[in-house]
C-alpha positions in Angstrom: -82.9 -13.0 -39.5 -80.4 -14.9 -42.0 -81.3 -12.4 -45.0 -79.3 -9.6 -43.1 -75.7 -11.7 -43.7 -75.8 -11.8 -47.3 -77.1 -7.9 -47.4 -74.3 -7.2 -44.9 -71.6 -8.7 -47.8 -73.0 -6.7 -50.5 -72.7 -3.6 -49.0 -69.2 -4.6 -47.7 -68.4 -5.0 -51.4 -70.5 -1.6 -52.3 -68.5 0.2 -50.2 -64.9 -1.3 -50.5 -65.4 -0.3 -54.4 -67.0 3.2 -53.4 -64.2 3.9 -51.1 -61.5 2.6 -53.3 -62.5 4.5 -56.4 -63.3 7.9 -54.9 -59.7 7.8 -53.3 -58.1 6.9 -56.6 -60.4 9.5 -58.4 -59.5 12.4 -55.9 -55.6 11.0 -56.1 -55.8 10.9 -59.8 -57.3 14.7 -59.8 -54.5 15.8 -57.8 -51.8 14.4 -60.0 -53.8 15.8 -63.0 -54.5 12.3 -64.6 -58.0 13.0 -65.0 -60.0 16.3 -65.2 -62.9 17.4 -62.8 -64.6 17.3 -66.3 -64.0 13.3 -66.7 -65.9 13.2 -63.6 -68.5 15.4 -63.7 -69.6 13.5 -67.1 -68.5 10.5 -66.1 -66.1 9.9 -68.8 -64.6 6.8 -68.5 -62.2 6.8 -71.5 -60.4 9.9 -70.0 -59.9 7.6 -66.4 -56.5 5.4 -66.0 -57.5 1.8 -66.6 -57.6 0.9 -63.3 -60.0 3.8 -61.9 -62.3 2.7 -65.4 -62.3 -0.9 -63.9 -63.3 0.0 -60.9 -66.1 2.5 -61.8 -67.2 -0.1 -64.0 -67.1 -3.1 -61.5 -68.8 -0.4 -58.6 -71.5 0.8 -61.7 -72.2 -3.6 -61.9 -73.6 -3.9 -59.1 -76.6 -2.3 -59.2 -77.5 -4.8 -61.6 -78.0 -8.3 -60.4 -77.7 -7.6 -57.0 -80.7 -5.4 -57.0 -82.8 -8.6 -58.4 -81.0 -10.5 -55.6 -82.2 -7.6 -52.6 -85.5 -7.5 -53.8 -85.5 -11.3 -53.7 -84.5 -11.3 -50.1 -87.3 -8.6 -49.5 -90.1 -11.1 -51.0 -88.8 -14.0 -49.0 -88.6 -12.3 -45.2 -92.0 -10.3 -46.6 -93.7 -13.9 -46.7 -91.3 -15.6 -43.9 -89.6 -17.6 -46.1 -86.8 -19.6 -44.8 -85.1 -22.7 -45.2 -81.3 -24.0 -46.4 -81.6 -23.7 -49.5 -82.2 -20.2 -50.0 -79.1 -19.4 -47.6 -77.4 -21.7 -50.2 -78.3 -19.8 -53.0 -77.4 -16.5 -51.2 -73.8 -17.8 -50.6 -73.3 -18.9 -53.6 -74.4 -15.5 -55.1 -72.6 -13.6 -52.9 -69.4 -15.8 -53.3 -69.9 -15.2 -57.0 -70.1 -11.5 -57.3 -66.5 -11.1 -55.2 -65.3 -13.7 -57.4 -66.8 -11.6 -60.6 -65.6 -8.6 -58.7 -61.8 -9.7 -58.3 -61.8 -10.9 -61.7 -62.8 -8.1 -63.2 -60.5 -5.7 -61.3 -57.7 -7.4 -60.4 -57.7 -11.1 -62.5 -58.2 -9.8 -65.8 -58.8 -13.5 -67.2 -62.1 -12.9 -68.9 -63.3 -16.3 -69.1 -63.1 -16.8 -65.1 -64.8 -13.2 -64.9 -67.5 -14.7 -67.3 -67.8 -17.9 -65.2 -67.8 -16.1 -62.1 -70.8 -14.0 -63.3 -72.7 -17.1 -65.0 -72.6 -19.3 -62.0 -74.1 -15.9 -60.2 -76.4 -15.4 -63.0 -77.6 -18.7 -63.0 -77.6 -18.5 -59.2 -80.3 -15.5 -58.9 -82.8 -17.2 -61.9 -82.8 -20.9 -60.5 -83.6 -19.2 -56.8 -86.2 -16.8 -58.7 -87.7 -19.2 -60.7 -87.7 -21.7 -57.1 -89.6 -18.6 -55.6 -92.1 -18.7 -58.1 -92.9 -22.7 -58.1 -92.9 -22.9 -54.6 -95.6 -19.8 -55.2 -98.1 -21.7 -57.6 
């Protein structure tokens, strides 16, 4: 089913973060630029900025994405399917690399904020399209 190829790109993402911050944690550790203490209590203002950018970008998305899987759930649990809804998944999916990127490796803040908007807006309009089409 199509809802499997958007899933599939969000864990890609899940674990390119998950991979890329552990080995810069442990790296880090070794060189002593953080303490096992930092990470124990997850504190973020001991990390190098790019290991905090990173935990922070990995720690977003279980936010909006988690609205966006349980979406997909709804839809294959009441064999939804048409185009539109494997627009909106694209375009959500597009949007959180694009947020992800920005937020690591762009650093413009106003592309990060439009890359998260247009995903935003994304999930509510295909939310609020699930519940019309409900009523």
């Amino acid at each position: 089913m199509w809802i499997h190829i958007p899933i599939f790109f969000l864990v890609l993402l899940y674990t390119l973060l998950w991979f890329t911050t552990a080995t810069l944690r442990i790296r880090a550790v070794y060189q002593r630029k953080i303490s096992l203490a930092d990470i124990r209590f997850v504190s973020k203002e001991g990390f190098p900025e790019r290991i905090r950018l990173l935990t922070n970008s990995y720690d977003n998305q279980f936010q909006l994405p988690v609205l966006f899987i349980c979406l997909l759930l709804l839809l294959h649990i009441q064999g939804i399917q048409s185009q539109i809804w494997y627009v909106y998944s694209t375009v959500f999916v597009a949007a959180r690399y694009w947020h992800c990127y920005e937020h690591i490796l762009g650093r413009n803040l106003k592309m990060r904020t439009l890359a998260f908007a247009l995903g935003s807006i994304t999930l509510f309009v295909a939310w609020f399209t699930l519940l019309f089409q409900a009523l």
